[in-house]
C-alpha positions in Angstrom: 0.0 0.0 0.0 1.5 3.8 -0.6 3.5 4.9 1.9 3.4 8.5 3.7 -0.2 8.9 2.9 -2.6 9.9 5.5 -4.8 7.6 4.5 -3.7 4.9 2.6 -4.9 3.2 -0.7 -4.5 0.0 -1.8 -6.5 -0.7 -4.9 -6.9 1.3 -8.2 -9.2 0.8 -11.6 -7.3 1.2 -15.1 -9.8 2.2 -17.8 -9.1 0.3 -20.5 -12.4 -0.1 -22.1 -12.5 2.7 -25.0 -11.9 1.8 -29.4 -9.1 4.9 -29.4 -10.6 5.7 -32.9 -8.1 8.3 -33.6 -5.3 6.1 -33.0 -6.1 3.8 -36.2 -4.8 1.8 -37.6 -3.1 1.2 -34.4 -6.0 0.2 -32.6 -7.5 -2.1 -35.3 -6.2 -5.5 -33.1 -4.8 -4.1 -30.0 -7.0 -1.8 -27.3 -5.4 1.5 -27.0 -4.3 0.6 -23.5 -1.3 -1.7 -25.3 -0.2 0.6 -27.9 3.8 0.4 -27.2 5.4 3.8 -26.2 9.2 3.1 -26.3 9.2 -0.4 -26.5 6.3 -1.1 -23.7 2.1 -0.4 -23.6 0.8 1.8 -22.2 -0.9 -0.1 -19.4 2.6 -1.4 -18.6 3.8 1.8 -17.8 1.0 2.0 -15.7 1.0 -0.9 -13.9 5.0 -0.5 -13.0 4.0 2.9 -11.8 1.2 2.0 -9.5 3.3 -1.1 -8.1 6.1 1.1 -7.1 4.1 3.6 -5.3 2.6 0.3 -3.0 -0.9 -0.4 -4.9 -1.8 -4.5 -4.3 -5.1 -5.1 -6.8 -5.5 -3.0 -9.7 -8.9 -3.9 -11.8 -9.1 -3.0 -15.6 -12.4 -1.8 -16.6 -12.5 -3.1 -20.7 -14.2 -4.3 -23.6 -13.2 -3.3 -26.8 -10.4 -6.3 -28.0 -10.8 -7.7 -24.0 -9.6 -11.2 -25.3 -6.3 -9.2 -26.4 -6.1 -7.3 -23.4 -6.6 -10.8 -21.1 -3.9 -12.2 -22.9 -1.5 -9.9 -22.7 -1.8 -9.5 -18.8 -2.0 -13.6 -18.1 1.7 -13.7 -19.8 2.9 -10.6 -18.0 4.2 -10.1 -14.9 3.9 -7.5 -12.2 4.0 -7.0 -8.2 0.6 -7.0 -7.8 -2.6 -8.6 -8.8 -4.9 -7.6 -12.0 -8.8 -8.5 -12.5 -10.2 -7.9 -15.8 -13.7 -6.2 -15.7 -15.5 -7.0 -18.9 -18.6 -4.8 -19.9 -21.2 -6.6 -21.5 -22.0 -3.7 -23.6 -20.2 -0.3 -23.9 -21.3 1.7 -20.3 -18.9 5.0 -21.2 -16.5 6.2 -18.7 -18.7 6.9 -15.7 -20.7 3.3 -16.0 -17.3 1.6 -16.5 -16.1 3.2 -13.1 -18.5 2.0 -11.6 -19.3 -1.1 -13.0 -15.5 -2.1 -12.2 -15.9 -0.8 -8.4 -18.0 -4.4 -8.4 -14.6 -5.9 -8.8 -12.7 -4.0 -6.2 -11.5 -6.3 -3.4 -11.2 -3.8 -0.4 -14.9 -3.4 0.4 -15.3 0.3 2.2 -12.1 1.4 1.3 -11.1 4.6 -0.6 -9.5 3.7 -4.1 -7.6 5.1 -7.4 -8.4 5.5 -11.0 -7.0 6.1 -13.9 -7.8 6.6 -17.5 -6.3 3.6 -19.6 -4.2 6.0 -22.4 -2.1 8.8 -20.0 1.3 8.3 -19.1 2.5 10.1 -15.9 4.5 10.2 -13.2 3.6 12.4 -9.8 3.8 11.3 -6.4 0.5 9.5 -5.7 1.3 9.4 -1.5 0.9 13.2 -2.3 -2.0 13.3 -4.6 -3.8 11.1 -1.6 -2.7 13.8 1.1 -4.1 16.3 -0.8 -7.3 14.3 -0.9 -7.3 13.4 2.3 -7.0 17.3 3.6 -9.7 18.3 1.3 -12.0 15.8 2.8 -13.5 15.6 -0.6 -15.8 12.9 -2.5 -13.1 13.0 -4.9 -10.2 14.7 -6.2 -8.7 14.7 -9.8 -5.2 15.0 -11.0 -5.0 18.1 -12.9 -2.5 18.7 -16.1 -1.2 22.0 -16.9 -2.6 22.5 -20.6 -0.1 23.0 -23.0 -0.8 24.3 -26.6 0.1 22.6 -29.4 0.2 26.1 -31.0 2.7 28.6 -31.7 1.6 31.9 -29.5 2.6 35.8 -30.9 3.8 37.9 -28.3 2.5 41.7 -29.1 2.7 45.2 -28.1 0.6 47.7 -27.3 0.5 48.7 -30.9 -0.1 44.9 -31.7 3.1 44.4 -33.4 4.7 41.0 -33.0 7.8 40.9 -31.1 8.3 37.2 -31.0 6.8 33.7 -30.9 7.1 30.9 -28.4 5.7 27.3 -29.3 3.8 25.3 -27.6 3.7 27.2 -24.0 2.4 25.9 -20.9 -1.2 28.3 -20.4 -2.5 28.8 -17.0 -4.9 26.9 -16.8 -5.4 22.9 -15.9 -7.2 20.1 -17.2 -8.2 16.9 -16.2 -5.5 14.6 -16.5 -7.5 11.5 -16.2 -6.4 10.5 -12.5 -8.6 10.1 -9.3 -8.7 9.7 -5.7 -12.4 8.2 -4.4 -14.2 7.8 -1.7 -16.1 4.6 -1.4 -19.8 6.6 -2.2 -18.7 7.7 -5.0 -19.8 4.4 -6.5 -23.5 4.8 -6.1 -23.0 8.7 -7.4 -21.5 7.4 -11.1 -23.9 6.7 -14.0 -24.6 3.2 -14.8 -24.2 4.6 -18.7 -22.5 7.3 -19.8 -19.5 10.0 -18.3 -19.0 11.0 -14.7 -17.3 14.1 -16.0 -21.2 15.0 -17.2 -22.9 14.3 -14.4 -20.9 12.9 -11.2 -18.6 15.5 -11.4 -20.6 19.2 -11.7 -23.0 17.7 -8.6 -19.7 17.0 -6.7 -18.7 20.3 -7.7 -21.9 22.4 -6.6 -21.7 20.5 -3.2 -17.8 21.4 -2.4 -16.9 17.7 -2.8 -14.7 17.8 -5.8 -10.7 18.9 -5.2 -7.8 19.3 -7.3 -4.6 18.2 -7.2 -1.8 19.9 -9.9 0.5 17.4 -10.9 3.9 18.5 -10.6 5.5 15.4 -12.7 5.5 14.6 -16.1 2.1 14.1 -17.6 0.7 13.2 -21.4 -2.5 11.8 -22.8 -1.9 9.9 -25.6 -5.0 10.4 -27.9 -3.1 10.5 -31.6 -0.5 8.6 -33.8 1.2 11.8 -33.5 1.1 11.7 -29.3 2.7 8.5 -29.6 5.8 9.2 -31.4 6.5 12.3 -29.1 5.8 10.3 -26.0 7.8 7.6 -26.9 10.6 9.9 -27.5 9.8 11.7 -24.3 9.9 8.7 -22.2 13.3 7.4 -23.8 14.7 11.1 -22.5 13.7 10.8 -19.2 15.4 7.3 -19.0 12.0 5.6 -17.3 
């Protein structure tokens, strides 16, 4: 279980679930959760991740390819153990949280989740802390947004005086990672997204928190966010 949280966690749900239709034609025969980012899937670099920082049981909400998906994790290995949650019929994000919260094995116990397609890296003892002192519902992992534009730099007479590409804006996005409480289950749609409906009630009531990630973080929703991840990840040496 992570260490130097307040409160710990021991169990997290991968979503793993969606047809990554943009990704094609690397998603015709393999979910989107195994595309290879320098030499490993995605869900690999998860899984590692999640082990290290002390989580025992992940469960992998899926559908799309699951027979692919079940393979590949009955001939890997990892420190920890892995349950495959297979909808019967595409529920969207929010029924596919909750329908894989059936799965969980810590009954009454606060748990993790993360979207099957972002890599990242953040300290998850500290995104729990931050939870914890909140005393929220839940809390989401927030990503700086990043441009993939070029941005002018003017004057006061609107002249450009230079340009600087792709900047870091202020503002944050969801980066696909939460902390729950165990209620949350019964407030996620059986169909459709909790970032429509859970998530604006737990909002209203001051139940929703936010935690900035200060690591590295990427969603990988292109062919295009692929090849820069994977050369991102060789950098950093992971």
């Amino acid at each position: 279980m992570i260490h130097g949280a307040k409160s710990q966690v021991r169990q997290a749900i991968v979503l793993a679930g969606g047809q990554g239709t943009r990704m094609r034609p690397l998603t015709e025969d393999s979910p989107k959760a195994l595309i290879p980012i320098a030499g490993k899937a995605i869900l690999d670099w998860q899984l590692e991740w999640l082990a290290a920082s002390g989580i025992e049981r992940v469960v992998i909400s899926c559908g799309y390819l699951a027979e692919v998906l079940d393979k590949h994790v009955r001939e890997g290995s990892w420190p920890l153990e892995i349950e495959l949650a297979v909808e019967p019929e595409a529920l969207g994000r929010g029924g596919g949280l909750r329908f894989a919260a059936g799965r969980l094995p810590f009954e009454g116990e606060r748990w993790l989740a993360f979207n099957g397609d972002v890599l990242t890296r953040f300290s998850l003892a500290d995104f729990i802390d931050r939870h914890h002192e909140a005393e929220a519902t839940a809390t989401i992992a927030l990503a700086q947004y990043t441009t993939s534009w070029g941005i002018a730099h003017l004057d006061d007479a609107d002249r450009i005086r230079g340009f600087v590409q792709s900047p870091a804006l202020p503002y944050w996005i969801n980066g696909g990672g939460y902390v729950f409480e165990p209620e949350i289950v019964e407030l996620l749609p059986e169909r459709g997204d909790h970032e429509d409906t859970t998530f604006p009630r737990l909002a209203v009531d001051g139940r929703l928190a936010g935690f900035k990630i200060d690591g590295y973080w990427r969603g990988v929703d292109t062919v295009k966010d692929v090849k820069e991840a994977s050369e991102e990840v060789a950098r950093m040496g992971w």
